[in-house]
C-alpha positions, 0 to 999 in steps of 0.5 A: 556697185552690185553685190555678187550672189553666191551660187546655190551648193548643189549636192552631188547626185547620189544613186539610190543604193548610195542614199541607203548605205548612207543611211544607214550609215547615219542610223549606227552601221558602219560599212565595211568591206574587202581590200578592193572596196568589194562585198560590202557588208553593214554592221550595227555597231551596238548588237553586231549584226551584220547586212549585205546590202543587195544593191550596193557594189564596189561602184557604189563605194568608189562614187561615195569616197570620190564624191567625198561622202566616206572615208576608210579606216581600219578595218576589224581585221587585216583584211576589211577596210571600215568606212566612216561618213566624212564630218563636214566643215562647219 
């Protein structure tokens, strides 16, 4: 009998401005932003300073979540949605 080979995971593709929110993510900001998934704005979680990724959009966060990268939470008011990387299944 042969034994079948597992397909290779091919990670999604993900846009430049997708991998730089990602890493930042990763670095201790955390993304938040407007109801509609609009303005995005990353905030250090330690000192509270805050960035507007220039070339990060509403797209941008709708691919990510679609792709299943992040996940919303609350955000620090009623009106923000904050965004969290998804943990992986290990």
């Amino acid at each position: 009998m042969a034994k079948k080979k597992k397909a290779p995971k091919i990670a999604p593709k993900v846009s430049e401005a997708e991998q730089d929110l990602l890493a930042h993510m990763s670095d201790g900001y955390q993304l938040e932003t407007d109801l509609l998934g609009g303005n995005p704005v990353l905030r250090n979680l330690k000192n509270d300073e805050a960035i507007r990724p220039l070339s990060a959009n509403r797209n941008s966060i709708k691919a990510l979540q679609e792709r299943g990268l992040i996940t919303p939470s609350k955000g620090r008011d009623p009106l923000t949605i904050s965004w969290r990387l998804k943990k992986t299944a290990k």
